[in-house]
C-alpha positions in Angstrom: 93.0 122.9 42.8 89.8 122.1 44.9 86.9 124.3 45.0 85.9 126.1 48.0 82.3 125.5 49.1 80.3 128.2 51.5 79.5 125.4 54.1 76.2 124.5 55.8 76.9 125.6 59.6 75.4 124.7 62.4 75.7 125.8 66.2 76.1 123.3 68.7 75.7 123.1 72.7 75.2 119.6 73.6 71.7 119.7 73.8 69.9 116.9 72.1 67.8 119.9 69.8 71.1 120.9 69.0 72.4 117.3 68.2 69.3 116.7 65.6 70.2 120.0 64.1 73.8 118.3 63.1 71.0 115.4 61.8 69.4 117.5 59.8 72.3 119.9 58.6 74.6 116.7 57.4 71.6 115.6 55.3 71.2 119.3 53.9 75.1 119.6 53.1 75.1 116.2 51.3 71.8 117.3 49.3 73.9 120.4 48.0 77.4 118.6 47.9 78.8 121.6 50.1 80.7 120.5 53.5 79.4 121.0 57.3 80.5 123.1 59.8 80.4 122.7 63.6 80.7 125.7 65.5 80.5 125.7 69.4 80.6 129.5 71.1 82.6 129.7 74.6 82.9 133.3 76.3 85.8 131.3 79.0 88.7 131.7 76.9 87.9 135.5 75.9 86.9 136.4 79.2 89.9 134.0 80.7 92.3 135.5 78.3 94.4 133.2 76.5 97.8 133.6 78.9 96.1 132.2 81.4 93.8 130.1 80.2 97.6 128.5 79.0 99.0 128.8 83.0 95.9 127.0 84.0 95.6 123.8 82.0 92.4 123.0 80.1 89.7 124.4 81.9 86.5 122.1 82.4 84.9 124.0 80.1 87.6 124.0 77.2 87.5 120.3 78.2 83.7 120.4 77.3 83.4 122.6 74.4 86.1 119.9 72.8 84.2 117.2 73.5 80.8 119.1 72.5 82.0 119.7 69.3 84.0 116.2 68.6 80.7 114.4 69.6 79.1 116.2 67.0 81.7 116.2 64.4 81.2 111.5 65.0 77.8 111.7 65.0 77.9 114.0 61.4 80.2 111.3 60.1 78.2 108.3 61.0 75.3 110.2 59.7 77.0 110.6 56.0 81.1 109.9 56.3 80.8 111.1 52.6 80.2 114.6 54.0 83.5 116.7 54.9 83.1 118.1 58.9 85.2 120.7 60.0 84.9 121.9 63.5 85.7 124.9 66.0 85.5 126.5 69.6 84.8 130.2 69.1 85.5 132.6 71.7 82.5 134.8 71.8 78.3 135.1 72.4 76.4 132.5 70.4 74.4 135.2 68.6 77.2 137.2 67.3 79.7 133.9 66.5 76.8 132.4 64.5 76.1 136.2 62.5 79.9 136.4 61.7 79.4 132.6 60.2 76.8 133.6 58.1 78.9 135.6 55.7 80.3 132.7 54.0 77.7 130.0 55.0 75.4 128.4 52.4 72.9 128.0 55.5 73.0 128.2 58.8 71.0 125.5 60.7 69.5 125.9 64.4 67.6 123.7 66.9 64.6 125.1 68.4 65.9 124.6 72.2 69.3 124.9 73.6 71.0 123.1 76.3 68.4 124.5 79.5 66.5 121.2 78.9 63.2 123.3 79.1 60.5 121.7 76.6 60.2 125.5 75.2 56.7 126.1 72.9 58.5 129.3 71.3 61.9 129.8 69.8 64.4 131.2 72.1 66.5 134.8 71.8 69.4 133.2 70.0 67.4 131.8 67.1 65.1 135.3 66.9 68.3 137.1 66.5 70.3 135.1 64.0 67.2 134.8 62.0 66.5 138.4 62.4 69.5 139.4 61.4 71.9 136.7 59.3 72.6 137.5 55.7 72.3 134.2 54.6 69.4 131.7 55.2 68.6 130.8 58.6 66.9 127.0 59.1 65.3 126.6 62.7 64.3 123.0 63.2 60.7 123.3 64.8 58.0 120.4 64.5 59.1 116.8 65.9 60.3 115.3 62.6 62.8 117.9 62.4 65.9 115.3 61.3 64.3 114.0 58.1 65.7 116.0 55.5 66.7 112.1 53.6 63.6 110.7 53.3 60.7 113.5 53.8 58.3 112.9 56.1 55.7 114.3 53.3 58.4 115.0 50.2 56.4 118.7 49.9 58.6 122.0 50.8 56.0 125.4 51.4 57.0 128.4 50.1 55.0 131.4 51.6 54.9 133.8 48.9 54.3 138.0 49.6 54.3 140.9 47.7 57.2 140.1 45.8 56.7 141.3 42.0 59.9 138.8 40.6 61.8 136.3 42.0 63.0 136.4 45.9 65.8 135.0 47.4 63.1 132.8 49.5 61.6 131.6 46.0 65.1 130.6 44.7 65.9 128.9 48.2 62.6 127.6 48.0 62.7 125.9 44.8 66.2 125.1 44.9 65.2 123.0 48.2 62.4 121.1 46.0 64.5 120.3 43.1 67.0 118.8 45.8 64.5 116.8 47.8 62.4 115.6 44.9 59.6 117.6 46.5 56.8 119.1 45.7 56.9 122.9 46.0 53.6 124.6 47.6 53.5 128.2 46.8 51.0 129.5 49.1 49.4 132.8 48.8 46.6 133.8 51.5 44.6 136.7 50.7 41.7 138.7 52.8 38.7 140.7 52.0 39.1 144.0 53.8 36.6 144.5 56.4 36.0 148.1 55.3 34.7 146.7 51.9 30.8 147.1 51.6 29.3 144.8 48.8 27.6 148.3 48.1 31.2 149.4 46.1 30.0 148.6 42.2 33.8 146.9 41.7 32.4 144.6 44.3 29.0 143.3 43.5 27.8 140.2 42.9 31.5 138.7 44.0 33.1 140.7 46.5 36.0 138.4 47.0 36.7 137.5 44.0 38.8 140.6 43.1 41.2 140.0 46.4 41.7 136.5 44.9 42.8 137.4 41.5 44.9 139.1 42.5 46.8 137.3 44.5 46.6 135.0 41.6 48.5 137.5 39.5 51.1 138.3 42.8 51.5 134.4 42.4 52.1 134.2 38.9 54.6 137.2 38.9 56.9 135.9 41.9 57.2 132.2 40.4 57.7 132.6 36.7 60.9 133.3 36.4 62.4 130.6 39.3 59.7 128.1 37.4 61.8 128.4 33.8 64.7 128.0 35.8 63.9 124.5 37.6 61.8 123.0 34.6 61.8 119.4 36.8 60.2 121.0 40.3 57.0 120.0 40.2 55.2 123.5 41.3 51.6 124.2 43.1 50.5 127.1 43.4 47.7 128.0 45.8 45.6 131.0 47.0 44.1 130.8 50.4 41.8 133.3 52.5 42.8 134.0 55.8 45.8 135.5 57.5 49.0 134.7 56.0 50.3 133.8 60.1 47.1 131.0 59.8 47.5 129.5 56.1 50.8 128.8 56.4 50.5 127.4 60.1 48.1 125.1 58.4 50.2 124.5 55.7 53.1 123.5 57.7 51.7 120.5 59.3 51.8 118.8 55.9 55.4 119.6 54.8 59.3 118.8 55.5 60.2 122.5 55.0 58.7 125.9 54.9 60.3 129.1 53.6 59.4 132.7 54.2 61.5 135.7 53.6 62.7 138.5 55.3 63.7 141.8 54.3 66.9 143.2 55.7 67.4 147.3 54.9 70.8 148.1 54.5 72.4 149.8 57.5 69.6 148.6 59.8 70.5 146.5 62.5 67.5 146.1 64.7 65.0 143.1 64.6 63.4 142.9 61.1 61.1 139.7 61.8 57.7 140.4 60.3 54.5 139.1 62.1 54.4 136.5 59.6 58.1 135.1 60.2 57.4 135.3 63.9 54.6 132.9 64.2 55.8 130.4 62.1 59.4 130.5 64.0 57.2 130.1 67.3 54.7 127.8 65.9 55.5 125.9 62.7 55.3 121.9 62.4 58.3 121.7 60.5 61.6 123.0 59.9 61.5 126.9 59.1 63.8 128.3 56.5 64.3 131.9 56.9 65.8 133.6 53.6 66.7 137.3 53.6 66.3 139.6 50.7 67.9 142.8 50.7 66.2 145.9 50.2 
C-alpha cells in the first residue's frame, strides 16, 4: 500500500513569476521525495454555477485555467519527470483556495508577482495573506535567482533566529532545508544596545555592549541545540549581529538561496500576524523567503 505524502503546492496563474515558482517547487518536492501540486483558483464556475456552466460549453476561461494548469503540470515534468504532478481548477479566491491547501501541504510555494505583468518591488495581497495566515510553511520566491533550489546559487540557507528559548518550527524547517541542500545553515541573531542605556549603569562600564551580545549568544545557543543533535551532518554557523533584525537579515539575504523566519499564529486569531521583521524581508529579501508558523 503506497504512502501518502503531504505534497509541495504551488499556485499558478500563468504568469511567468508564477511559472518559476513550479521551477523552484519541483526541485523542493524532489529534495524531500514528496509529490507537487498544481493548484489554479477560478471564481467563473462558482459564480457561473455548475448547471450552466454545463448548458454553455467550456467557457474561455475553463478553457484557460485547463491549459494554465496543464502548461504547468509539462513544464514540472520536464523539470524532474521523476517527481509525481497532480493538478486542479478550484472554484474559489486565490487566498482562501491556497489556505484550505495548506492543511495537508508539506509547503506551499508562491511567486512574488501574479499575472498583472507589473514589475512589483513589494509582495502583493495574496502572498501577505497566505503567509500571514497558512498553517504550514509559506515559501515566496523573491530575489532574481528564485529557480535554483538544484544547484544553489551560494549552497547557504539563513535562518533568522528570535526569542525562541528551544527549537521552532522555523529552526527544524531551517535545518531540515540545509541537510537537504547540502548547505550551510546561517543562524543569525542581531542584537541592539538600547538607546536609553547610559555607560553611567555599573552593569555597563567599561563594555556597554557586550552584555546585549552575550546574550544573544546564550538565545543562540538555547534555540539550536536541540535541532543541531538532531542533524549531526548540517554544517551550522551561528552568528550575532548589531543592528535591527529587518537590516541584518536584509544583508544576510543577498548571500543565500533561502531564508527562514517564523511566525507566530495564536489560536483562534485570524487577523494578519506578520511581524515587522517577516514584512520587510517578504517585501525586500534577495532570495526566496520561507515563512514557518509556530503555534502559540
Amino acid at each position: 500500500m503506497e504512502t501518502w505524502e503531504p505534497p509541495v503546492v504551488v499556485g499558478v496563474d500563468g504568469s511567468g513569476s508564477s511559472l518559476r515558482a513550479v521551477d523552484w517547487a519541483t526541485d523542493e518536492a524532489a529534495l524531500h521525495g514528496v509529490p507537487l501540486r498544481l493548484v489554479y483558483a477560478s471564481l467563473w464556475e462558482r459564480y457561473e454555477g455548475a448547471a450552466l456552466a454545463e448548458g454553455l460549453g467550456r467557457s474561455s476561461e475553463q478553457v484557460m485555467a485547463d491549459t494554465i494548469v496543464e502548461t504547468a503540470a509539462r513544464r514540472a515534468h520536464r523539470r524532474n519527470a521523476d517527481v509525481k504532478v497532480s493538478t486542479q481548477v478550484l472554484p474559489d479566491d486565490a487566498v482562501s483556495v491556497l489556505l484550505k491547501e495548506g492543511h495537508s501541504a508539506f509547503a506551499l510555494v508562491l511567486g512574488s508577482r501574479g499575472r498583472s505583468g507589473m514589475a512589483e518591488l513589494l509582495l502583493g495581497s495574496v502572498g501577505l495573506a497566505v503567509a500571514a495566515r497558512a498553517v504550514c510553511p509559506v515559501i515566496v520566491l523573491r530575489g532574481s535567482h528564485d529557480n535554483q533550489v538544484r544547484a544553489g546559487t551560494h549552497r547557504s540557507v539563513v535562518l533568522g533566529v528570535g526569542e525562541e528559548s528551544r527549537a521552532s518550527a522555523a529552526t527544524r524547517f531551517a535545518f531540515d532545508e540545509a541537510e537537504a541542500r547540502n548547505a550551510v545553515l546561517h543562524a543569525v541573531r542581531a542584537w541592539r544596545w538600547p538607546a536609553h542605556e547610559s555607560t553611567d549603569h555599573p552593569l555597563l562600564a567599561g563594555e556597554p555592549a557586550r552584555l546585549h551580545e552575550e546574550r544573544a549568544v546564550k538565545v543562540l545557543d538555547s534555540a539550536l541545540s536541540e535541532a543541531a543533535a538532531n542533524h549531526p551532518s548540517v554544517d551550522l554557523r551561528r552568528r550575532t549581529a548589531e543592528g535591527t533584525a529587518r537590516r541584518v537579515l536584509l544583508d544576510a539575504s543577498a548571500d543565500a538561496d533561502l531564508l527562514v523566519v517564523g511566525a507566530r499564529h495564536r489560536q483562534g486569531h485570524f487577523g494578519l500576524q506578520l511581524g515587522r521583521v517577516a514584512h520587510a524581508v517578504l517585501h525586500h529579501s534577495a532570495c526566496p523567503v520561507a515563512v514557518v508558523p509556530q503555534r502559540a
